[in-house]
N, C-alpha and C positions, 0 to 999 in steps of 0.2 A: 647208242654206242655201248659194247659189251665192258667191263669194266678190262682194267688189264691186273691178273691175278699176280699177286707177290709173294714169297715165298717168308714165312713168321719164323723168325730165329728165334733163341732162347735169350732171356734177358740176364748176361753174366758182366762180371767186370769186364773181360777180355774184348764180348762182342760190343760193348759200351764206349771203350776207350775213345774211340774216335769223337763222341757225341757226349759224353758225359759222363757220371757216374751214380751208381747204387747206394740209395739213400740205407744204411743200418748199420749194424755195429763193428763193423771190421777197423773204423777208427778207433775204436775204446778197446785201452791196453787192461789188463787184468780183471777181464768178464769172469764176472761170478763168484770175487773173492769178496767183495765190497760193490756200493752204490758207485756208479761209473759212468764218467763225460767225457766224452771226444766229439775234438773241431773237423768236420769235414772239408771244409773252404772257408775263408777268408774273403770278405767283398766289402768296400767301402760303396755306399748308398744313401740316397739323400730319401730312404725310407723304402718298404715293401710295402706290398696289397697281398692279400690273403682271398684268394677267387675262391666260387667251384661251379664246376664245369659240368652239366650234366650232358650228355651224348648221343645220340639217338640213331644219327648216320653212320652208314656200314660201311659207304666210300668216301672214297678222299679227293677231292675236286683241287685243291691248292694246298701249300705247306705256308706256312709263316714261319718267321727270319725276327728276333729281337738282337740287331748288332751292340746294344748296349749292356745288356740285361742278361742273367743267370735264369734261368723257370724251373720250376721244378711241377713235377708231373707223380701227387701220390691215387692211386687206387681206393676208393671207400666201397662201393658198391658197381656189381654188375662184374663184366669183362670188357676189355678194351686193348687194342692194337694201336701199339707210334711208330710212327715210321720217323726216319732220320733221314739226312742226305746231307755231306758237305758245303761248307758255304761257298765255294766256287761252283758249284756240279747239282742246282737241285736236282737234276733229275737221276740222281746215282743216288736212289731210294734205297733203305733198307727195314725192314717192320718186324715188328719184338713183341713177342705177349707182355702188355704191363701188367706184370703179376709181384712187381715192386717197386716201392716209390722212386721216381730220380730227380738227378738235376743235368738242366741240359747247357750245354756249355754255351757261350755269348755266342752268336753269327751261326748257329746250325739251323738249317730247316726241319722244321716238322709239321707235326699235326696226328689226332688219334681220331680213331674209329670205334664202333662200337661191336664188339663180335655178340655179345646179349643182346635182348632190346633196347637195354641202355645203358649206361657207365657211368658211373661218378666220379668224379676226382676232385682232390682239392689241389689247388695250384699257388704257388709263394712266385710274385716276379716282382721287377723297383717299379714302381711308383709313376715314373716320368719315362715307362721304354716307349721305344719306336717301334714300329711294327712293317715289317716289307714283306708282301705276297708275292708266292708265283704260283701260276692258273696253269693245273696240270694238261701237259695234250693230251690224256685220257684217264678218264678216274680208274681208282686204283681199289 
């Protein structure tokens, strides 16, 4: 089965909102006067894991769903594509070159792929998530 081709948006705030947000310094107020910290989000957690993901597949066969859980999704090596999709609607896909770190919000589908022959990332999510697949009717 041919895979079915999806069209790679750019990865900004605006095309994010729905799925998450851009991990860097738009939280930190007065860049570049002084040493500088800003809170992205706020999460009460009975602890994180610090993964990494190496990636080797090009397609996307299913999306995973953490309804409890924050993930964040940073790039170290290679290239790689995530795709999102509503948590009512997996199949109202949409895929974003990760060419910056994110964090993806509790109950969104996703999953990445590899556009190199392989991607690295490192991933922060709690400790204790759940995890729910759906098995796409045609890789992607």
């Amino acid at each position: 089965m041919r895979p079915k081709k999806l069209k790679i948006r750019a990865l900004t705030r605006k095309n994010l909102l729905p799925y998450g947000i851009i991990i860097d310094s738009a939280c930190v107020k007065d860049i570049g006067k002084k040493n500088s910290f800003g809170i992205l989000l706020k999460e009460r957690s009975k602890g994180w894991r610090i993964g990494y993901l190496v990636v080797c597949e090009r397609e996307i066969k299913r999306l995973e769903n953490h309804p409890d859980s924050l993930e964040t999704f940073e790039p170290v090596k290679g290239r790689a594509v995530i795709t999102f999709a509503p948590n009512g609607s997996p199949e109202k896909i949409e895929a974003f070159l990760l060419d910056k770190p994110v964090v993806v919000k509790k109950g969104v589908w996703h999953e990445v792929a590899a556009v190199s022959k392989k991607a690295e990332l490192k991933i922060f999510e709690n400790i204790g998530l759940k995890t729910k697949y759906h098995a796409l009717k045609k890789p992607l």
